[in-house]
N, C-alpha and C positions, 0 to 999 in steps of 0.2 A: 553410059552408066545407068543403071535399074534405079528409080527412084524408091526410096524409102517406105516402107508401110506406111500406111495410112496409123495417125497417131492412137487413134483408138484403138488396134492392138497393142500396143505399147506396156498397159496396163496388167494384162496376164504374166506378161514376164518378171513384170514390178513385185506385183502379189506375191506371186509365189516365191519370186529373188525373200523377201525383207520374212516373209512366213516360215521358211525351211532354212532361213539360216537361222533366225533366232531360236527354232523351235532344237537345233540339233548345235547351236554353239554360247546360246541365253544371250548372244550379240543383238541389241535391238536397235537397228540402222531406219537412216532418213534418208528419203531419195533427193537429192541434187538436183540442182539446174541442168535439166537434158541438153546435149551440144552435137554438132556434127562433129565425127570425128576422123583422125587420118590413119589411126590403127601405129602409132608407133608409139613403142615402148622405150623410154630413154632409160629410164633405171634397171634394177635387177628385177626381173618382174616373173613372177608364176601366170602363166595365162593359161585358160580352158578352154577350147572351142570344143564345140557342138553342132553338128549338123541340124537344119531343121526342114520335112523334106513333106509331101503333103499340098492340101491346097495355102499352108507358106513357103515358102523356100529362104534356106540362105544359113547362115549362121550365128550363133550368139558365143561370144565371149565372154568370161567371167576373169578377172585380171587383178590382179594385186601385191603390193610390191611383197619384197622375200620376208619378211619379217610380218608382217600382213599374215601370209600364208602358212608360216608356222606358226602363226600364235591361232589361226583357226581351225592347222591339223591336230595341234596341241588339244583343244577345245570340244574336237570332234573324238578324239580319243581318251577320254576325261581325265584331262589333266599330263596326262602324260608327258616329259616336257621333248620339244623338240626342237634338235638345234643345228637338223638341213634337212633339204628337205630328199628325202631317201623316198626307194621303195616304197612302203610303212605309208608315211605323210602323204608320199602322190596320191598313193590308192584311197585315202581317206579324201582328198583333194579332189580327185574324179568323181569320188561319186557321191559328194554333193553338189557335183553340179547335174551327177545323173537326177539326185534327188529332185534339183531346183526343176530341170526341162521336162520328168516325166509328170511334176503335178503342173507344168505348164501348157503340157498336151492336153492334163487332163481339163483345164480350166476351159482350154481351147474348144474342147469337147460339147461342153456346156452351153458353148457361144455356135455351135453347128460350127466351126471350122475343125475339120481332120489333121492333125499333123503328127510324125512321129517323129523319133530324134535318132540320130549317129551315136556310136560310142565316141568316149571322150576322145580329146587329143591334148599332150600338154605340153606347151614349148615352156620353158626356163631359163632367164638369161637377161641380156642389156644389149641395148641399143636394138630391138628386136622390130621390123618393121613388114607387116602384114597387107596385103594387097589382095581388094576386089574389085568386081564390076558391080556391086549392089553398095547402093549409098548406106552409110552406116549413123547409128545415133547410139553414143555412150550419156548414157546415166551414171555420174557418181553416186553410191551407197556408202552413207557418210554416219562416222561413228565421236563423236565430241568435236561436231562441226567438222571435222576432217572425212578425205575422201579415203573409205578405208577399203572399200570393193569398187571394180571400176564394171559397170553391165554392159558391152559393148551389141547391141541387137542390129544386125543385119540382116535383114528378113523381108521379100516382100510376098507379096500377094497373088497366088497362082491363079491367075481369072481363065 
């Protein structure tokens, strides 16, 4: 197994995660106790992966249960209300996380690391259990103490 970034990138992801959701849903989240994680989804869970390809490699998920995701497609589309997640919601769903990874490229930039990202991918569902060769570290992003987004980064470091 690829061991994990180095924790000092960890931070761009962070940034940009807690900056472009509040900026595009007025949600203003706290980041969690970062853990190693096994990538399985026991509940109904909306997840988003992203490729991330460059001098990082690997992927990031953005995860959150079904109710989670329609109150932040809801959010994303002012106010509108939404009661599954269709069409409509996914696409609002993808591309915040387009949102979150491209100004993560772009932070990345800043730091001299190059990276770009894949378009989304989004599975939906229970019991849902995802497998890699890259060590993974989830950040819960937490809204009234509760874990309301799950940031799962899998990413290491292209030397």
């Amino acid at each position: 197994m690829i061991p994990a970034m180095d924790v000092k990138y960890i931070n761009p992801f962070l940034q940009s995660s807690l900056t472009i959701i509040e900026s595009v849903t007025g949600l203003k989240l706290a980041v969690g106790k970062p853990e190693k994680t096994d990538f399985y989804f026991k509940d109904q869970t909306y997840a988003i992966q992203v490729g991330v390809v460059g001098e990082l490699k690997g992927q990031v998920i953005i995860a959150m249960n079904e109710e989670n995701a329609k109150n932040v497609a809801s959010k994303m589309m002012f106010g509108m209300p939404v009661n599954e997640l269709d069409e409509m919601s996914s696409s609002a769903l993808n591309e915040l996380s387009n949102m979150i990874m491209g100004n993560t490229a772009t932070i990345f930039s800043t730091l001299g690391k190059i990276i770009d990202i894949t378009p989304p991918l989004a599975v939906h569902g229970r019991d849902l259990k995802l497998t890699t060769d890259i060590e993974g570290i989830k950040v819960p992003l937490q809204y009234t103490g509760q874990e309301y987004i799950g940031l799962y980064i899998c990413v290491y470091e292209d030397k």
